[in-house]
Backbone as XML, in Angstrom:
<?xml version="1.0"?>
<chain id="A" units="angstrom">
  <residue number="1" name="UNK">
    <atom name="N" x="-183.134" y="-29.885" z="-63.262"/>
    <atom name="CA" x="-182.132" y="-29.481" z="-62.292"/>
    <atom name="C" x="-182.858" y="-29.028" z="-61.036"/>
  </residue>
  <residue number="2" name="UNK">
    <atom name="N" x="-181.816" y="-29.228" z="-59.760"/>
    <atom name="CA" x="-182.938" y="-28.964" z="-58.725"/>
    <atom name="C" x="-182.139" y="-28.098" z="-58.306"/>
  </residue>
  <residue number="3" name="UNK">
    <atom name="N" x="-182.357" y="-26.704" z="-57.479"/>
    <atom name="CA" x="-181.368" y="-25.931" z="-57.072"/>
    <atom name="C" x="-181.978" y="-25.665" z="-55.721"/>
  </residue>
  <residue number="4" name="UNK">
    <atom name="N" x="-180.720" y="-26.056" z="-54.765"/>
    <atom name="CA" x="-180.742" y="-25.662" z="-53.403"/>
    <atom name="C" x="-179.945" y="-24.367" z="-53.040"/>
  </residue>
  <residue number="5" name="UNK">
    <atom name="N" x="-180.226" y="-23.343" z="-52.114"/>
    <atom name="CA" x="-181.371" y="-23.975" z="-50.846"/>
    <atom name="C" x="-183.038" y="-24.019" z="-51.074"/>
  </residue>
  <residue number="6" name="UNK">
    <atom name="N" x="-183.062" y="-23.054" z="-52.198"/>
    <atom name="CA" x="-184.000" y="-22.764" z="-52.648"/>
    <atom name="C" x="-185.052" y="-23.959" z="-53.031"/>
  </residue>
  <residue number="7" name="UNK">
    <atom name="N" x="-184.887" y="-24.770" z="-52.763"/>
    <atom name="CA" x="-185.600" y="-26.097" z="-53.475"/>
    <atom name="C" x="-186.435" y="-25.753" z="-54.722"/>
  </residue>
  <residue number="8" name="UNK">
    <atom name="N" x="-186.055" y="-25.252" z="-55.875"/>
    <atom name="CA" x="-186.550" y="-24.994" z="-57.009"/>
    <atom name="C" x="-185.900" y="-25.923" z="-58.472"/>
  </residue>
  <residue number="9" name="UNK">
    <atom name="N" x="-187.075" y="-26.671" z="-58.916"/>
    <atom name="CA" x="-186.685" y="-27.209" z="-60.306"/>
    <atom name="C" x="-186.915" y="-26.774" z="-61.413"/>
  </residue>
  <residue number="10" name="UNK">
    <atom name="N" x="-185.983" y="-26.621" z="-61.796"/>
    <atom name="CA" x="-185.703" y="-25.928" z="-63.696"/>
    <atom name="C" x="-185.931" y="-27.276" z="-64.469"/>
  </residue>
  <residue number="11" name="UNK">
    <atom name="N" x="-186.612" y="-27.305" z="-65.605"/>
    <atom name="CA" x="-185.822" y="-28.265" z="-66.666"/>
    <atom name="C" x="-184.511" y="-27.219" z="-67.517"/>
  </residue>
  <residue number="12" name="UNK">
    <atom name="N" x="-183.786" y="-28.608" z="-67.947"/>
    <atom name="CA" x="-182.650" y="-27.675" z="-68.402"/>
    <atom name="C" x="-183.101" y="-28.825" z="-70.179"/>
  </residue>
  <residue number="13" name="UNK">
    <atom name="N" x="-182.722" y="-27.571" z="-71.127"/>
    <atom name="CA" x="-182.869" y="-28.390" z="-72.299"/>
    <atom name="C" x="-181.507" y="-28.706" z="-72.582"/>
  </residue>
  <residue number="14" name="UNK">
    <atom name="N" x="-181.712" y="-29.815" z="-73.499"/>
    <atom name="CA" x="-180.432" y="-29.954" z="-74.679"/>
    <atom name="C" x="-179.284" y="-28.876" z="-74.991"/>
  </residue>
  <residue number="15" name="UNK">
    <atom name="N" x="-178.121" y="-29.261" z="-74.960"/>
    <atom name="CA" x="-177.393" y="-27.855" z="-75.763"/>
    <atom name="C" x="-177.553" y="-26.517" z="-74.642"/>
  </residue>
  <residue number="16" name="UNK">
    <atom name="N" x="-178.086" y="-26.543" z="-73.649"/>
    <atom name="CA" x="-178.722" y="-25.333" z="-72.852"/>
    <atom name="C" x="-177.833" y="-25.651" z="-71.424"/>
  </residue>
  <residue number="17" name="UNK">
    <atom name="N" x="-177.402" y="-23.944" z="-71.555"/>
    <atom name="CA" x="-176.341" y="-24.183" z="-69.968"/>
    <atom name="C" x="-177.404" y="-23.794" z="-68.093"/>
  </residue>
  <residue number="18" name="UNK">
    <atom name="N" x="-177.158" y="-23.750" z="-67.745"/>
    <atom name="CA" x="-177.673" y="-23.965" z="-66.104"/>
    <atom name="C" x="-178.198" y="-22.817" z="-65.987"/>
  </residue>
  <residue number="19" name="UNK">
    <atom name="N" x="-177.252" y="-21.260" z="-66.407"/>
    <atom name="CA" x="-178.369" y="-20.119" z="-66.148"/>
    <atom name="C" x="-179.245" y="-19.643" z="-67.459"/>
  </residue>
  <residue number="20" name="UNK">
    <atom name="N" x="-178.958" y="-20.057" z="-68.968"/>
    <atom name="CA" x="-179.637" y="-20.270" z="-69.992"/>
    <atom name="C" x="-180.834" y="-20.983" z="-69.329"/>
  </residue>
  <residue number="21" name="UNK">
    <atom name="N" x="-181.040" y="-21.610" z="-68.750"/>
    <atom name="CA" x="-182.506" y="-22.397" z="-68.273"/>
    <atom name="C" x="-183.526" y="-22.118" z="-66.918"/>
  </residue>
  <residue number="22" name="UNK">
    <atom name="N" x="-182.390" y="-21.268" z="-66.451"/>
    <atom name="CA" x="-182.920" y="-20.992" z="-65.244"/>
    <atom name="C" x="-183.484" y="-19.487" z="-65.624"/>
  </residue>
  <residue number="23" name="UNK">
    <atom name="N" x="-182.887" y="-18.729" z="-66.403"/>
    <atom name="CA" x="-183.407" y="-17.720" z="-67.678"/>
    <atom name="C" x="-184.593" y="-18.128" z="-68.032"/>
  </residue>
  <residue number="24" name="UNK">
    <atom name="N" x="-184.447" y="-18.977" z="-68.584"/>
    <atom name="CA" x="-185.789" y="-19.216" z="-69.817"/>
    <atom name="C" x="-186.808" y="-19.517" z="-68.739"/>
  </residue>
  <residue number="25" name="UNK">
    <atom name="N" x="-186.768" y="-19.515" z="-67.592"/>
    <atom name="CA" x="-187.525" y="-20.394" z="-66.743"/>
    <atom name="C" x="-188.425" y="-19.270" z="-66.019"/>
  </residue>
  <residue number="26" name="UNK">
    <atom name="N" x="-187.844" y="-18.360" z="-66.175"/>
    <atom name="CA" x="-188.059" y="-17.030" z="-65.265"/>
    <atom name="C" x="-187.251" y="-16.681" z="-63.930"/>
  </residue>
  <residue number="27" name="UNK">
    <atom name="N" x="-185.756" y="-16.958" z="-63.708"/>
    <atom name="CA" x="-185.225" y="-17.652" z="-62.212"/>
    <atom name="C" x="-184.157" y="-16.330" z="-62.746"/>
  </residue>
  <residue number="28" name="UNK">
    <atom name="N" x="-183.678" y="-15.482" z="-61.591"/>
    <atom name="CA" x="-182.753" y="-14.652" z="-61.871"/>
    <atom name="C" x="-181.688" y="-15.395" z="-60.634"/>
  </residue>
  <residue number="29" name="UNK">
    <atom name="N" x="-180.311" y="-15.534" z="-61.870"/>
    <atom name="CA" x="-179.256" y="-16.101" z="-61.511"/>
    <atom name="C" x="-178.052" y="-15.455" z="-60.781"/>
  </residue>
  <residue number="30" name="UNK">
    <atom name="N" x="-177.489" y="-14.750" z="-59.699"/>
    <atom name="CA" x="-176.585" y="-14.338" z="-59.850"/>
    <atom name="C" x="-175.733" y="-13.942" z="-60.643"/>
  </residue>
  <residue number="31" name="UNK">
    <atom name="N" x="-175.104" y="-12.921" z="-61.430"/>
    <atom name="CA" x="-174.031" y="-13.033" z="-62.250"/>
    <atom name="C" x="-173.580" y="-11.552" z="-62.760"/>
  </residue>
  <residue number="32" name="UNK">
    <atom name="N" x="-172.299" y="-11.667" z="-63.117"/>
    <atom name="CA" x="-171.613" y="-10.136" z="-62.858"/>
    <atom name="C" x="-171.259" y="-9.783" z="-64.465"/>
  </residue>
  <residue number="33" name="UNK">
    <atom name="N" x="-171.246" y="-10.744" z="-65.072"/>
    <atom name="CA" x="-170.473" y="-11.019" z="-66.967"/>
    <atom name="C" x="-171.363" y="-11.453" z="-67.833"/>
  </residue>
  <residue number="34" name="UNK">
    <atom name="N" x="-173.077" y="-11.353" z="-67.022"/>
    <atom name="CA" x="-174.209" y="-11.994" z="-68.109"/>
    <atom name="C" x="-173.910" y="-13.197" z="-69.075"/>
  </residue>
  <residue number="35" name="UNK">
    <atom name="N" x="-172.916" y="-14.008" z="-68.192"/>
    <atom name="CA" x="-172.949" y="-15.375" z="-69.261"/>
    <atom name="C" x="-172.136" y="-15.621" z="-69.787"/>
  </residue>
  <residue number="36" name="UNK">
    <atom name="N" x="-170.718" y="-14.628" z="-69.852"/>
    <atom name="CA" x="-169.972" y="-14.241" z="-70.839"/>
    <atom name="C" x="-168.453" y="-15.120" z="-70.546"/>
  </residue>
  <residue number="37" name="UNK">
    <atom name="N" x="-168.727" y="-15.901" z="-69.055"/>
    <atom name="CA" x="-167.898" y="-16.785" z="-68.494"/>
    <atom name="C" x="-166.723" y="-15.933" z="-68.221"/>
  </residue>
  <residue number="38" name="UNK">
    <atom name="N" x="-166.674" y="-14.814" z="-67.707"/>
    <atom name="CA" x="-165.433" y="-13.626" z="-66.987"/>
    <atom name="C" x="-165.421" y="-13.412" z="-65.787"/>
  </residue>
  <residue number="39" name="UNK">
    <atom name="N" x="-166.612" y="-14.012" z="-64.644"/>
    <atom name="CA" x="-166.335" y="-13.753" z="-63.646"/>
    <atom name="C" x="-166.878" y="-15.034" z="-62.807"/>
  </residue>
  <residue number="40" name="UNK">
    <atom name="N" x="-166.994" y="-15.302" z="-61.415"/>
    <atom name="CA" x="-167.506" y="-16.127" z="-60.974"/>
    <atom name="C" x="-168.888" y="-16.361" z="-60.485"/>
  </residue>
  <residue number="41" name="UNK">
    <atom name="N" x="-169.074" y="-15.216" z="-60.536"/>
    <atom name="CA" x="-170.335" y="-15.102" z="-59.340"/>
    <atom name="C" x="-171.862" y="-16.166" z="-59.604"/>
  </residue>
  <residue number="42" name="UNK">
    <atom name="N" x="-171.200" y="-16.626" z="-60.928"/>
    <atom name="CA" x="-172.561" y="-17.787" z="-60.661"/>
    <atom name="C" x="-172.274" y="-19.170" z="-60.859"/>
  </residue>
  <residue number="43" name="UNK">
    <atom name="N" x="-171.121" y="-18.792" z="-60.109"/>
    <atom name="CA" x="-170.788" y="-20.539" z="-59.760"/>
    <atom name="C" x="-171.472" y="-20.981" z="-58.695"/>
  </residue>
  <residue number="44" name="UNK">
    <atom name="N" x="-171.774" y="-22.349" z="-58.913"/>
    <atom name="CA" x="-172.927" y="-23.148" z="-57.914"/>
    <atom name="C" x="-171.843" y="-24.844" z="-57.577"/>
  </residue>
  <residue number="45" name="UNK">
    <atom name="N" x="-172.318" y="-25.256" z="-56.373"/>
    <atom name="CA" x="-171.469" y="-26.619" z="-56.257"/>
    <atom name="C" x="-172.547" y="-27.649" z="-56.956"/>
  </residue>
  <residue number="46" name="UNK">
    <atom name="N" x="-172.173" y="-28.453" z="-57.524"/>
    <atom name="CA" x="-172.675" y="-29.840" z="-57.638"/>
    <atom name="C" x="-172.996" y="-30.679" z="-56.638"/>
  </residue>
  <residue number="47" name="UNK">
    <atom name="N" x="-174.186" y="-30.926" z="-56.190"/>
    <atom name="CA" x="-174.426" y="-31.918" z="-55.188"/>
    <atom name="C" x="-174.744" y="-33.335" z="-55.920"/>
  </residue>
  <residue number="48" name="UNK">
    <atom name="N" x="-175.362" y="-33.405" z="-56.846"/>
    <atom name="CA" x="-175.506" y="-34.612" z="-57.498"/>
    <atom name="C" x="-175.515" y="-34.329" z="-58.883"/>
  </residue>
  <residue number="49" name="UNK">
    <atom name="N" x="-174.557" y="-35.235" z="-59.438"/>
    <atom name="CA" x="-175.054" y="-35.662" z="-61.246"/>
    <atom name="C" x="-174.063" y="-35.397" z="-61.597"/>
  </residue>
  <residue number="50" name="UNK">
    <atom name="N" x="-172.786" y="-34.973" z="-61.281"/>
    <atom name="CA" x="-171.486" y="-34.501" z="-61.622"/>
    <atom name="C" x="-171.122" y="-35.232" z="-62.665"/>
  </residue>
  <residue number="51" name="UNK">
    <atom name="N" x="-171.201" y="-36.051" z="-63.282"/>
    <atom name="CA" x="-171.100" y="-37.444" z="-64.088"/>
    <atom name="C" x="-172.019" y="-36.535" z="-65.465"/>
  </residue>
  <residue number="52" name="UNK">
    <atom name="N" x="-172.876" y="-35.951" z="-65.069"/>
    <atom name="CA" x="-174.197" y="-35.575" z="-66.137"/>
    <atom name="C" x="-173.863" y="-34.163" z="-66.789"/>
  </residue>
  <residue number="53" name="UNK">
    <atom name="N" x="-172.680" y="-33.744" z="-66.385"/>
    <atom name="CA" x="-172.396" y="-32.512" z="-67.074"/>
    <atom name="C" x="-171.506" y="-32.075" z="-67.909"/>
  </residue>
  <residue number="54" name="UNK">
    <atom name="N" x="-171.275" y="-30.985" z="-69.040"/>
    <atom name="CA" x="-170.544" y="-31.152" z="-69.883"/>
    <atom name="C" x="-169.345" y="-31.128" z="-69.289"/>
  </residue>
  <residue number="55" name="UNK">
    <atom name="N" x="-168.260" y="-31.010" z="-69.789"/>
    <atom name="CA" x="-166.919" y="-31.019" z="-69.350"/>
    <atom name="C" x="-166.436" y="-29.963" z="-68.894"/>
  </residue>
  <residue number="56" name="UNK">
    <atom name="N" x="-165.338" y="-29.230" z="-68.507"/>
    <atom name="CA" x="-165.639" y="-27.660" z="-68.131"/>
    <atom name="C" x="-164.763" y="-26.881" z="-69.660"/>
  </residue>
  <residue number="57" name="UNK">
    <atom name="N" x="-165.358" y="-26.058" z="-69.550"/>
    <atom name="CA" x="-164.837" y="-25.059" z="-70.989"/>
    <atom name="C" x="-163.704" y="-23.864" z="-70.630"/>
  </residue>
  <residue number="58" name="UNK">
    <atom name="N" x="-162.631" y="-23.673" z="-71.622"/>
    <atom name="CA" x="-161.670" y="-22.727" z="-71.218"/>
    <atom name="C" x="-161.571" y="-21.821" z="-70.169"/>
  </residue>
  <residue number="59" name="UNK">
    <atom name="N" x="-163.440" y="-21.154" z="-70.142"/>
    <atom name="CA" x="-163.008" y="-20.167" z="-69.184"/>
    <atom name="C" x="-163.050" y="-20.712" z="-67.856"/>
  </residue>
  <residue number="60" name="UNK">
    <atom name="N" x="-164.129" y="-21.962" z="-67.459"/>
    <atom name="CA" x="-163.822" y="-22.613" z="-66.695"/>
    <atom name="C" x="-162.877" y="-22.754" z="-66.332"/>
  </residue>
  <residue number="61" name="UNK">
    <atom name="N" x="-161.807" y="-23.194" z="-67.046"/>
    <atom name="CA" x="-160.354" y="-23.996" z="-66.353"/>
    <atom name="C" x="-159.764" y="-22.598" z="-66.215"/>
  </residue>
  <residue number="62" name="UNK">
    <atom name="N" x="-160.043" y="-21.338" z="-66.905"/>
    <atom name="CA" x="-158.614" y="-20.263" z="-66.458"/>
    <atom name="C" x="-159.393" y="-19.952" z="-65.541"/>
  </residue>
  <residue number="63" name="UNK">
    <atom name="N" x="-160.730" y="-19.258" z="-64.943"/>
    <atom name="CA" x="-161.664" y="-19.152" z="-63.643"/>
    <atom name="C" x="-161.109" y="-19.626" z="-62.486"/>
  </residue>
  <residue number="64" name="UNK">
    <atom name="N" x="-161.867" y="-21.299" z="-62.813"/>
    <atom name="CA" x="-161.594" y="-21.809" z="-61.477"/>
    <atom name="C" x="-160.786" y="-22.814" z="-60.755"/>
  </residue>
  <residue number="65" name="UNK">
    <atom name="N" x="-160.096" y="-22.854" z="-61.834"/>
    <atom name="CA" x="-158.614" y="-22.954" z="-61.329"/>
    <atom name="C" x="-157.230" y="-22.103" z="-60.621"/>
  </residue>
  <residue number="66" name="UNK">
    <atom name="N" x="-157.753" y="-20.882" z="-60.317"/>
    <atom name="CA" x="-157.240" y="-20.158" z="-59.854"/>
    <atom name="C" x="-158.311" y="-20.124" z="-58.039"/>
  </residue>
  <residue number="67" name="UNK">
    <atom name="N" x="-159.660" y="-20.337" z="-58.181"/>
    <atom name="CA" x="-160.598" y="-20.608" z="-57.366"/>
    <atom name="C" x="-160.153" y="-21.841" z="-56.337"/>
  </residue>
  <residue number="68" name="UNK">
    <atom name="N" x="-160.151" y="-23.086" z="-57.591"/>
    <atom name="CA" x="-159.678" y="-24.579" z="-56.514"/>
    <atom name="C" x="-158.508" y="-24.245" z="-56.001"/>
  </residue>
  <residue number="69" name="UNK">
    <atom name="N" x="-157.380" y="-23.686" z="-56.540"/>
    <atom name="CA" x="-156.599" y="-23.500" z="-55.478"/>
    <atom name="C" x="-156.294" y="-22.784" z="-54.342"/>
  </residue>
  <residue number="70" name="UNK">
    <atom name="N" x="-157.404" y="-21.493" z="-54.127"/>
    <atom name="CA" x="-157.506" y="-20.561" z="-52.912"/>
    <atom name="C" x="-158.643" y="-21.148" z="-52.086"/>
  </residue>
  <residue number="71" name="UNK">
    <atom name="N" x="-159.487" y="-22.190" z="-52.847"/>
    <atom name="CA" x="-160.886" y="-22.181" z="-51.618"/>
    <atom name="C" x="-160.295" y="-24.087" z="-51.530"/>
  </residue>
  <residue number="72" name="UNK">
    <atom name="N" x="-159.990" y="-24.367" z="-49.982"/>
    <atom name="CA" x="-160.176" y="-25.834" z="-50.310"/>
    <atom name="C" x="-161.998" y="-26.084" z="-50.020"/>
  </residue>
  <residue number="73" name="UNK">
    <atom name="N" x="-161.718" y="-27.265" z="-50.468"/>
    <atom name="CA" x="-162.891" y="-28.651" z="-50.453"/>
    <atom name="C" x="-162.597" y="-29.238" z="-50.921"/>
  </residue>
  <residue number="74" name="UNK">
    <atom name="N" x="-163.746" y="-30.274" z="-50.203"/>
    <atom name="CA" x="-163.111" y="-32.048" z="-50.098"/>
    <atom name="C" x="-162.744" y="-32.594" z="-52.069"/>
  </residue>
  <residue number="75" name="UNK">
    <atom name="N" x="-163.968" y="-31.795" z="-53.160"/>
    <atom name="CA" x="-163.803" y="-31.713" z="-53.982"/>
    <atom name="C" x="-164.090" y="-30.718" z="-55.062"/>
  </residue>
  <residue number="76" name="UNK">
    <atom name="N" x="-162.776" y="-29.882" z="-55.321"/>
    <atom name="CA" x="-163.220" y="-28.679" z="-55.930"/>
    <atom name="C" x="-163.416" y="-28.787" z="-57.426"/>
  </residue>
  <residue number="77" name="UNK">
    <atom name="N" x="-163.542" y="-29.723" z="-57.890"/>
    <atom name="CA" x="-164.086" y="-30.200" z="-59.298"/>
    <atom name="C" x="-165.550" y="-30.069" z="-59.481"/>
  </residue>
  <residue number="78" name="UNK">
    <atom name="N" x="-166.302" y="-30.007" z="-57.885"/>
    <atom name="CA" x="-167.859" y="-30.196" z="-58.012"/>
    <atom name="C" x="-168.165" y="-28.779" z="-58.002"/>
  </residue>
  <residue number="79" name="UNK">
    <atom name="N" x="-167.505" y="-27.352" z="-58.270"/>
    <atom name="CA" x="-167.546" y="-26.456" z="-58.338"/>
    <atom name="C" x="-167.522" y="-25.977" z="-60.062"/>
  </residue>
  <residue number="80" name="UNK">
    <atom name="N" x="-168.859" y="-25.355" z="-60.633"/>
    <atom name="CA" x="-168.782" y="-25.135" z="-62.008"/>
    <atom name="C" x="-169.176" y="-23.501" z="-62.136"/>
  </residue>
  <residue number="81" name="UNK">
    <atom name="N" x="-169.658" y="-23.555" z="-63.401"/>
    <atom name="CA" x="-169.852" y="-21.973" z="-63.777"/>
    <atom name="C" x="-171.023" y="-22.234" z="-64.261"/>
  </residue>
  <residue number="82" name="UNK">
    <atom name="N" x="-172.157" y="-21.673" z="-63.780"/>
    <atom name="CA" x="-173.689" y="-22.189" z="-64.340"/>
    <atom name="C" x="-173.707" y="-21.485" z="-65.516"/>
  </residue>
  <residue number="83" name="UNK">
    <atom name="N" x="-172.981" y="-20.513" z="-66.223"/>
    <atom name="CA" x="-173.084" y="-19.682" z="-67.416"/>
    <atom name="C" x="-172.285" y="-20.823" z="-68.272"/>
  </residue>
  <residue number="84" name="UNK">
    <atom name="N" x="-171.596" y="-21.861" z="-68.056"/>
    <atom name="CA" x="-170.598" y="-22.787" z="-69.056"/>
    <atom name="C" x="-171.427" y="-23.813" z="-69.103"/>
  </residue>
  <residue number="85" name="UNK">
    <atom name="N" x="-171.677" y="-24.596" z="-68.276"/>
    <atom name="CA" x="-171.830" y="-25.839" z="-67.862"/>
    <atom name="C" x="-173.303" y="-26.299" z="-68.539"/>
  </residue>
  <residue number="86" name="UNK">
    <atom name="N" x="-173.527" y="-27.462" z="-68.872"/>
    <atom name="CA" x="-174.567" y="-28.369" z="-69.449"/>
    <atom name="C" x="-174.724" y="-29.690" z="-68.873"/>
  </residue>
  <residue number="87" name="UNK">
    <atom name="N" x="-176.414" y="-29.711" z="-68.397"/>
    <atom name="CA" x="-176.674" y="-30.683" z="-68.236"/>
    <atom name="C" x="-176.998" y="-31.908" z="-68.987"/>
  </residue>
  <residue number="88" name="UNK">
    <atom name="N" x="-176.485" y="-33.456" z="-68.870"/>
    <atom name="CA" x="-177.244" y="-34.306" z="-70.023"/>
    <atom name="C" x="-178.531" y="-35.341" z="-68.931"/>
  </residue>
  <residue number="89" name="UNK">
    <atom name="N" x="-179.033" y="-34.828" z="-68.039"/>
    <atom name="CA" x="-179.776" y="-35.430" z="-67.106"/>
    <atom name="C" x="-180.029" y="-34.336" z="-65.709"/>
  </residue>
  <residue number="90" name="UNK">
    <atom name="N" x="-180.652" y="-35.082" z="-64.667"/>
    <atom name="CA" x="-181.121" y="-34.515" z="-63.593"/>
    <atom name="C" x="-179.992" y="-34.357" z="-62.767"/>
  </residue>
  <residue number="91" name="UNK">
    <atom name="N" x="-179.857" y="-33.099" z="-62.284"/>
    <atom name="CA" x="-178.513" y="-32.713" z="-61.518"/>
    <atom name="C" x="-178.971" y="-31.988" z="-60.283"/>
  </residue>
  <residue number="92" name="UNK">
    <atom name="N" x="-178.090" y="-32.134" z="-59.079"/>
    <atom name="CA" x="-179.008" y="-31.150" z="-57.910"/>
    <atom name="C" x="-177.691" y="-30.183" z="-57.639"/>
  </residue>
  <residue number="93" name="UNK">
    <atom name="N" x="-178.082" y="-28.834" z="-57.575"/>
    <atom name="CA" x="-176.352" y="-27.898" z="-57.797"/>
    <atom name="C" x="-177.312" y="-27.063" z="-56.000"/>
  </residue>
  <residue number="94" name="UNK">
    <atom name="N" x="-176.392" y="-26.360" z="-55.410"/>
    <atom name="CA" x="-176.504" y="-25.710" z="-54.462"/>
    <atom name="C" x="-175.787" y="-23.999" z="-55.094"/>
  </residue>
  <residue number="95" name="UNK">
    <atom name="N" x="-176.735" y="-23.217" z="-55.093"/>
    <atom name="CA" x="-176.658" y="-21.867" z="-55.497"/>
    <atom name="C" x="-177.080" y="-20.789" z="-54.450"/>
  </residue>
  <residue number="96" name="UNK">
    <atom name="N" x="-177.321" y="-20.095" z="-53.716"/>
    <atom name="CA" x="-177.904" y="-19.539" z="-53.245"/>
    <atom name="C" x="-178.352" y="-17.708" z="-53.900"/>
  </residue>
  <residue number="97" name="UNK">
    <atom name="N" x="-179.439" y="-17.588" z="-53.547"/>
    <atom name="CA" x="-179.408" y="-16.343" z="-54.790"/>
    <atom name="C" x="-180.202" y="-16.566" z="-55.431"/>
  </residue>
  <residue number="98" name="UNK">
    <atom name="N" x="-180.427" y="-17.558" z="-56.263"/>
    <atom name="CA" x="-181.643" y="-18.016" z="-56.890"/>
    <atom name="C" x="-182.962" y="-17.720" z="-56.851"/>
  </residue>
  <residue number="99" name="UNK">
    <atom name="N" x="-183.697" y="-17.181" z="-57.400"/>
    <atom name="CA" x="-185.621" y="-17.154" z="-56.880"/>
    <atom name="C" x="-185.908" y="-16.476" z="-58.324"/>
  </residue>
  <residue number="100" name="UNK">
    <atom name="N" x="-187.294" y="-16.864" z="-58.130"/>
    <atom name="CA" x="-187.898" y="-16.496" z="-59.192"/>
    <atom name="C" x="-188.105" y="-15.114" z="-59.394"/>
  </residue>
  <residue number="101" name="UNK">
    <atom name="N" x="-187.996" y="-13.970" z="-60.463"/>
    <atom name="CA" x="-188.118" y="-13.092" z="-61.064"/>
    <atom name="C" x="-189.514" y="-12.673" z="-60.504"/>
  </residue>
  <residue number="102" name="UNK">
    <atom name="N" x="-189.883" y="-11.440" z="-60.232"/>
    <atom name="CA" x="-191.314" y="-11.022" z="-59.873"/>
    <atom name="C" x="-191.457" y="-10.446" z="-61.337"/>
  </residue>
  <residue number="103" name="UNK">
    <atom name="N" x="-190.580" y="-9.649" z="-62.055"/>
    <atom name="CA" x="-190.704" y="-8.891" z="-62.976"/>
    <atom name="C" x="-189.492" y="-8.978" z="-63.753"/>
  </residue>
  <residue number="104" name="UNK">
    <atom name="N" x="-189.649" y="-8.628" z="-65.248"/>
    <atom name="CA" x="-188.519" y="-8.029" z="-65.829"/>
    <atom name="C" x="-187.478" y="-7.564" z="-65.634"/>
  </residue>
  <residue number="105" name="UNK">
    <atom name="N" x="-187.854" y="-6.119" z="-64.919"/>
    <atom name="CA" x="-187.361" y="-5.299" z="-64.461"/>
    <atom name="C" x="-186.553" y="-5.929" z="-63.013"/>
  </residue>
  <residue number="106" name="UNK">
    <atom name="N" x="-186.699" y="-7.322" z="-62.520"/>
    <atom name="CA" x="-185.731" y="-7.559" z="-61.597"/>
    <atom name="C" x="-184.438" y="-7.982" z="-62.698"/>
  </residue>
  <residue number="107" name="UNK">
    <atom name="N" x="-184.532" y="-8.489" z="-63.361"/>
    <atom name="CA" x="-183.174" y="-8.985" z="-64.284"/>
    <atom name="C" x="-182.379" y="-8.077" z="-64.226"/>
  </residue>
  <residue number="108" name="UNK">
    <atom name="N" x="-183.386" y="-7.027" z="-65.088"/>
    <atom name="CA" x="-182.444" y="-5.364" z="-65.551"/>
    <atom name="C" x="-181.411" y="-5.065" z="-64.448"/>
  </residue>
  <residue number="109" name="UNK">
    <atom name="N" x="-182.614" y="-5.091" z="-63.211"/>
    <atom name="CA" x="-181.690" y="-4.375" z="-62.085"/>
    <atom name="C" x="-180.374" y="-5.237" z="-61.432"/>
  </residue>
  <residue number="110" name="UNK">
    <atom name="N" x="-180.584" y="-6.521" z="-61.604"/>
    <atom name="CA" x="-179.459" y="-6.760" z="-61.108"/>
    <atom name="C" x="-178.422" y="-6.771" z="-62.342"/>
  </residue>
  <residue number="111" name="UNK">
    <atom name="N" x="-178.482" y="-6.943" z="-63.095"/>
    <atom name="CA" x="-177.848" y="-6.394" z="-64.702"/>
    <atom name="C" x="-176.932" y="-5.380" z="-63.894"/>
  </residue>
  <residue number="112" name="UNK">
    <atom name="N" x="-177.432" y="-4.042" z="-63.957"/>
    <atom name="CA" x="-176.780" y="-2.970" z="-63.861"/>
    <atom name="C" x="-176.136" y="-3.059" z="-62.359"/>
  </residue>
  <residue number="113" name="UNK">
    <atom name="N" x="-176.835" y="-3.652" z="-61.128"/>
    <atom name="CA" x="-175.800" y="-3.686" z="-60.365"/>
    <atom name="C" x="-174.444" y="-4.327" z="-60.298"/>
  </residue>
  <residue number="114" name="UNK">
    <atom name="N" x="-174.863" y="-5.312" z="-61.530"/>
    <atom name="CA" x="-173.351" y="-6.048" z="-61.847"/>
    <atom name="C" x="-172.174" y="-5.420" z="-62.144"/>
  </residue>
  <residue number="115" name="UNK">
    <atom name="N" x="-172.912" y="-4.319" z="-62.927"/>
    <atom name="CA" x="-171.733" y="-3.925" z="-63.426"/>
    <atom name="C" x="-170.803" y="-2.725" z="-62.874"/>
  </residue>
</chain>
């Protein structure tokens, strides 16, 4: 996966969702629900591979479907939840927020500012 603006590539494994890899990778993701698919904040657009990803999952559709209909764009389907979503190939998503972890202790902290 390639994530802009940041121009940074993750591999994403099998079975493994967008911030699951960007996790394992050392990449601290935006996010307010640690994964738990309750809020938005680490939704990213799809720039390429939209075709390559899983389908969207419940919380997806109660999320951001309430989302596609307050934010237009040209296509608000290319809008996912990097805590749901799975790649089966190379995908390029636009996130901003993204960068690599200096430490542990950056996770933690944005952890607790989430909440």
């Amino acid at each position: 996966m390639r994530v802009e603006p940041a121009g940074i590539d993750i591999d994403v494994h099998p079975g493994e969702t967008l911030m699951q890899a960007a996790w394992r990778a050392g990449y601290y993701w935006p996010t307010l629900c640690l994964a738990r698919g309750t809020c938005t904040a680490c939704r990213c657009e799809i720039l390429d591979g939209l075709h390559l990803l899983s389908e969207r999952t419940d919380a997806e559709v109660a999320l951001l479907g309430s989302l596609d209909r307050r934010v237009r764009r040209a296509n608000p389907r290319r809008i996912r939840l990097a805590c749901q979503a799975k790649a089966s190939g190379h995908i390029t998503v636009r996130k901003p927020g993204v960068r690599k972890q200096s430490t542990v202790n950056d996770q933690e902290a944005a952890n607790v500012e989430g909440q």
